[in-house]
Backbone as a ProteinNet text record, in pm:
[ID]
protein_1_A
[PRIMARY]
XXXXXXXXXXXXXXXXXXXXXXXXXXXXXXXXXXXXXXXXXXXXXXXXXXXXXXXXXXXXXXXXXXXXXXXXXXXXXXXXXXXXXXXXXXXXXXXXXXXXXXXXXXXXXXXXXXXXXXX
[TERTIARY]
1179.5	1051.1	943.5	870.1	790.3	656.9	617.7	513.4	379	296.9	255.6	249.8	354.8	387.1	439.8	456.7	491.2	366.2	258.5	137.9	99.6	100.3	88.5	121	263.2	297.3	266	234.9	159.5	21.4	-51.9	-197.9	-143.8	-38.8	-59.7	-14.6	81.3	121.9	2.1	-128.8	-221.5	-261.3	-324.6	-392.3	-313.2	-213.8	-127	-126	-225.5	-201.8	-198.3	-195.4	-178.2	-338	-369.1	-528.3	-589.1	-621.9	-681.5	-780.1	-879	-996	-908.8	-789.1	-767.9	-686.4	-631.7	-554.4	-595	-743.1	-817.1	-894.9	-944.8	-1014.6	-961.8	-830.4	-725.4	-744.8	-662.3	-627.8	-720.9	-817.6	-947.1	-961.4	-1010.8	-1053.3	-1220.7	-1254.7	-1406.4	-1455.1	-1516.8	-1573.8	-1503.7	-1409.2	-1335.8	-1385.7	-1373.8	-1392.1	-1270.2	-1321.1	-1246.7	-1292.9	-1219	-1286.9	-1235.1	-1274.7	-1242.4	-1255.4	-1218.5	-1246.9	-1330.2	-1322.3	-1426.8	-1531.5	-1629.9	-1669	-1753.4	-1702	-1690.7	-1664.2	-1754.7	-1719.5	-1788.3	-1642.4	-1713.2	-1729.6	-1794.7	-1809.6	-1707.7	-1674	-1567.7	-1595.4	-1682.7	-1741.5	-1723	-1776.1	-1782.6	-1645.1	-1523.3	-1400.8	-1336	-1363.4	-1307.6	-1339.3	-1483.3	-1558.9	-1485.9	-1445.9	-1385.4	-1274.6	-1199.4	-1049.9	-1039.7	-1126.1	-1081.8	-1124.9	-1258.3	-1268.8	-1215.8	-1161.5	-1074.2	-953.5	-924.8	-837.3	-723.4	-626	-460.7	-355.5	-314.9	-225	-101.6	-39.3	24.5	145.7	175.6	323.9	266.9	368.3	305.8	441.1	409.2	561.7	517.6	549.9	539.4	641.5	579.6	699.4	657.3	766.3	784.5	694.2	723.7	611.9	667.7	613.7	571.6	483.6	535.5	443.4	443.5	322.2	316.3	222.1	290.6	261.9	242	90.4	86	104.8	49.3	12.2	89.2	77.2	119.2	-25.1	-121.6	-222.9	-264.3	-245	-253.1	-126.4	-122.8	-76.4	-126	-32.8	-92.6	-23.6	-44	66.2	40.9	146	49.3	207.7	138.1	298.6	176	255.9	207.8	207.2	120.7	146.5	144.5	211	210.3	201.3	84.2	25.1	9.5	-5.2	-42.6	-128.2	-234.7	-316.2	-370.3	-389.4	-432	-326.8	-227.8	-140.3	-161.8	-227.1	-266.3	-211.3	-161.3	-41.1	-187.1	-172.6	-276.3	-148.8	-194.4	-76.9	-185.1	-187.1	-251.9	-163.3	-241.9	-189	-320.8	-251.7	-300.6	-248.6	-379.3	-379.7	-421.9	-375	-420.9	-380.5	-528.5	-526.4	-513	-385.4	-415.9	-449.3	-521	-554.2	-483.6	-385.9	-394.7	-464.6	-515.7	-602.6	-547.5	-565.6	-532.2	-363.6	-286.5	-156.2	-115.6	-224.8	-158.6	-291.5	-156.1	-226.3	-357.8	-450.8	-549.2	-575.3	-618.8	-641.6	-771.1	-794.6	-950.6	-958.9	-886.3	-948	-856.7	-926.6	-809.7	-879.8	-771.1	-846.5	-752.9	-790.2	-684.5	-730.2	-686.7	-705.3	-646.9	-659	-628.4	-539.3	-410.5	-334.5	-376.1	-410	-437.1	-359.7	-228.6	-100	-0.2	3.9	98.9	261.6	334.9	472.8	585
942.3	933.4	909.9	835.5	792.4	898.1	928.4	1047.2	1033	929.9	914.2	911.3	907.5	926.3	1129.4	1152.2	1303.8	1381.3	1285.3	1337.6	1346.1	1250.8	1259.6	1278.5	1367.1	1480.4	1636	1594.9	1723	1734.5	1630.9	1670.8	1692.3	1685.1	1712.4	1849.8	1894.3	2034.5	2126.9	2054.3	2130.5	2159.3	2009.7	2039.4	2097.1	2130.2	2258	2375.9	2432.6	2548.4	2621.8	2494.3	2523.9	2531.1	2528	2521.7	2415.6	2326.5	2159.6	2173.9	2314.9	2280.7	2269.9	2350.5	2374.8	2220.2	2124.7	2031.5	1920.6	1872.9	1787.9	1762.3	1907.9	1920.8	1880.8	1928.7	1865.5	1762.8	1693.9	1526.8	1412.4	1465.8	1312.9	1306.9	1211.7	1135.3	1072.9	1110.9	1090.2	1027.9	994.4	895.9	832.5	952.4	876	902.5	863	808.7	839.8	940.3	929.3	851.5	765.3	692	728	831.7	882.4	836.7	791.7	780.8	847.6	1039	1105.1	1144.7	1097.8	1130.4	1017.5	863	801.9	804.2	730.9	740	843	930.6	1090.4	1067.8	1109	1117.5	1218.9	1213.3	1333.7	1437.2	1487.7	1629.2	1650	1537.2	1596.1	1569.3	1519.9	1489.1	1614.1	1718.1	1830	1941.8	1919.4	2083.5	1991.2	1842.5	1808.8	1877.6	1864.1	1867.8	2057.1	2089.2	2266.4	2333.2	2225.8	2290.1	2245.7	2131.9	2097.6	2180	2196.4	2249.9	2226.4	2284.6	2256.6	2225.9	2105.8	2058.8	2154.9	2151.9	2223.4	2185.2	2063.3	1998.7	1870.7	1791	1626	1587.9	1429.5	1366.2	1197.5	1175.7	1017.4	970.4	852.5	747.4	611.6	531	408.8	446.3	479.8	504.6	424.1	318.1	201.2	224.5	217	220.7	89.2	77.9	-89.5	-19.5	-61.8	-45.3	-190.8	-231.2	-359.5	-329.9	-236.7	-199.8	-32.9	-39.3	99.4	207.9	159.1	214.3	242.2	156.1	157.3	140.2	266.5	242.9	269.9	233.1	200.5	254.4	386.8	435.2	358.6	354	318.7	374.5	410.4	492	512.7	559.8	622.2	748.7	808.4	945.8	957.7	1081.4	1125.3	1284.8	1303.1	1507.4	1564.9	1702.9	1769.9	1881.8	1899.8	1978.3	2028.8	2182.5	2181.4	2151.1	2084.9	2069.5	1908.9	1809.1	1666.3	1613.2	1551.8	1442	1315.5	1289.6	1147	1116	983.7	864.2	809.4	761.4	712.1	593.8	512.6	462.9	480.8	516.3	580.9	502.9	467.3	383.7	472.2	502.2	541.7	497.9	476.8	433.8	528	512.9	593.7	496.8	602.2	558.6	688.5	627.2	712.6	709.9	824.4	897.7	1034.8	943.2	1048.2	1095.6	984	999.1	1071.4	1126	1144.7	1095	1104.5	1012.6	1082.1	1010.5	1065.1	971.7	992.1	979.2	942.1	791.2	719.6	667.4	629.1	580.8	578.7	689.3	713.9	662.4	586.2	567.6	603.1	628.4	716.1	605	550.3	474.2	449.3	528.1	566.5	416.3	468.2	361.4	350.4	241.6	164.8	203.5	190.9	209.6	298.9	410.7	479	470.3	441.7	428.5	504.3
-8626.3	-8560.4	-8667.3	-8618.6	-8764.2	-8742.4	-8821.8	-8866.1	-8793.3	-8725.6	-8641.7	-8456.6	-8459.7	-8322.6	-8349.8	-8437.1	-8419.3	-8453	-8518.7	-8495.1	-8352.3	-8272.6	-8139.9	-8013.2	-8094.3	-8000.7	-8004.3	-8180.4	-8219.2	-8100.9	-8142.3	-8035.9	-7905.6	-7831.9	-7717.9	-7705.1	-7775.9	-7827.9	-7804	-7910.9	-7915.2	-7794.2	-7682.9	-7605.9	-7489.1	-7527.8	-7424.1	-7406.6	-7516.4	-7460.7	-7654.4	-7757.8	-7880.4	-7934.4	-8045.5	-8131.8	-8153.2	-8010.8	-8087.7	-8135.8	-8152.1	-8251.7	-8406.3	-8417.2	-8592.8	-8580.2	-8479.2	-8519	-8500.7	-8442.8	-8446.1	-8575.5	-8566.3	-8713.8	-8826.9	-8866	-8978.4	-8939.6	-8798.9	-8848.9	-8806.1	-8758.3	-8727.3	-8859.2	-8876	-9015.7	-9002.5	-9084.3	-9124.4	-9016.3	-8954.1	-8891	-8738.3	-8717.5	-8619.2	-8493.1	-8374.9	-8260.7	-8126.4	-8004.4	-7897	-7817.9	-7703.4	-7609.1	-7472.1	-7399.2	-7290.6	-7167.4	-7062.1	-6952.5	-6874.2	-6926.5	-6781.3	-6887.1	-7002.5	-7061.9	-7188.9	-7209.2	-7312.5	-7430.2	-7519.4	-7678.1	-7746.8	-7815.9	-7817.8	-8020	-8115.7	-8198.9	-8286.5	-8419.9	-8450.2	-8377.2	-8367.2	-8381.2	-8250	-8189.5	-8023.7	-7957.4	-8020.7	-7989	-8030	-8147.4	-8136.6	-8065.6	-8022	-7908.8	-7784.8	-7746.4	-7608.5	-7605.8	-7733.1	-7675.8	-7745.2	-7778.4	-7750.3	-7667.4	-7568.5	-7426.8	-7297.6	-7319.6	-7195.6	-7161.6	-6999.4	-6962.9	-7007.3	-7033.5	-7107.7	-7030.9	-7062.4	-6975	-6939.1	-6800	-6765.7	-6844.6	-6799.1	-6864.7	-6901.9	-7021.5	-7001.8	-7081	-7068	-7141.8	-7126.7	-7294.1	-7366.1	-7340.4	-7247.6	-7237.7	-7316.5	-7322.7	-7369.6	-7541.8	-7592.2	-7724.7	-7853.3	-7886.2	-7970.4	-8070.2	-8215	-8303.9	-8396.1	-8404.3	-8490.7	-8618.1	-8714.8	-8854	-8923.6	-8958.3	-9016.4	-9177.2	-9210.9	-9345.7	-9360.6	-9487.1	-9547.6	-9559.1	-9484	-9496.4	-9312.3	-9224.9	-9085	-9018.2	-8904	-8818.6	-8687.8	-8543.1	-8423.6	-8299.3	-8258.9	-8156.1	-8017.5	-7938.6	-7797.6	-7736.6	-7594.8	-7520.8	-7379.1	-7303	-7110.5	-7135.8	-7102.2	-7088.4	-6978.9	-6911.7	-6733.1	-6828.4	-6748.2	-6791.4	-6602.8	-6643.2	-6466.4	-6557.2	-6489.7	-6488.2	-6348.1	-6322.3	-6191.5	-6064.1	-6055.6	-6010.2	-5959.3	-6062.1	-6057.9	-6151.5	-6094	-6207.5	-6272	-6410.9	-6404.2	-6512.7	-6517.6	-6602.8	-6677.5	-6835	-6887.4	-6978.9	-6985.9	-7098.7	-7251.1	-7369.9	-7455	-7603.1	-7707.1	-7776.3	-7926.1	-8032.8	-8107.4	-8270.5	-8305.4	-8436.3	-8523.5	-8656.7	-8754.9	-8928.6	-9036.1	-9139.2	-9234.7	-9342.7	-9443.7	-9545.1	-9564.7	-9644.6	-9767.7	-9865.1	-9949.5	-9925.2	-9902.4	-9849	-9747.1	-9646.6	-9512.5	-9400.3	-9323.2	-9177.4	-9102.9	-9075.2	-9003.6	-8867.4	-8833	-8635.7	-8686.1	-8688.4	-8666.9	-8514	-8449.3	-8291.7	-8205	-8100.6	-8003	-7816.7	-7738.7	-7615.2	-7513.2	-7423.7	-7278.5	-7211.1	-7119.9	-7042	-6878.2	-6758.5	-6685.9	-6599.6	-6551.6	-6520.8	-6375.4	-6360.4	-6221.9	-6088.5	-6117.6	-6005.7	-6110.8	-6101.7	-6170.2	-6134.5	-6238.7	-6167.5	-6308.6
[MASK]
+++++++++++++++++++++++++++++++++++++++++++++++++++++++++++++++++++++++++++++++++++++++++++++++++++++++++++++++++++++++

């Protein structure tokens, strides 16, 4: 599993129920950027008070998950997520940029993007 995509099972770890203020905080990277659907384009700062006050997913699970690595410096997760919260299933499809820094990976731009017809 390449180290990016296990970063981003790490974040969902977090937002389960684990510490996404201490694991956002570690892995956003300077300047990085969430792009949310119920909320927009959140700034570092305001991407770590989102995701340590949002509700915690009950259960969730990455499908199809694709990582494109152009460089030894960027890589590019993209996969579906299906999460339940509340007892509401949502399906996303979910895009995230990483940059290494200082030889490890950081999370510069991440987007959720709510699937049209979920299947």
């Amino acid at each position: 599993m390449h180290d990016v995509e296990r970063l981003e099972r790490e974040a969902w770890e977090a937002a389960s129920g684990g510490d996404p203020r201490e694991f956002y905080g570690r892995v956003l990277a300077p300047g990085a950027v969430m792009v949310l659907p119920e909320v927009g384009v959140l700034d570092r700062e305001e991407a770590v008070e989102s995701m340590a006050t949002t509700q915690p997913w009950d259960v969730h699970s990455l499908e199809d998950v694709q990582v494109i690595e152009p460089s030894g410096v960027m890589a590019v997760v993209v996969y579906r997520a299906r999460a339940i919260v509340w007892d509401t299933e949502r399906v996303s499809y979910i895009t995230s940029a990483y940059t290494r820094i200082d030889g490890d990976w950081r999370l510069l731009v991440h987007q959720r993007t709510p699937a049209a017809h979920p299947s």
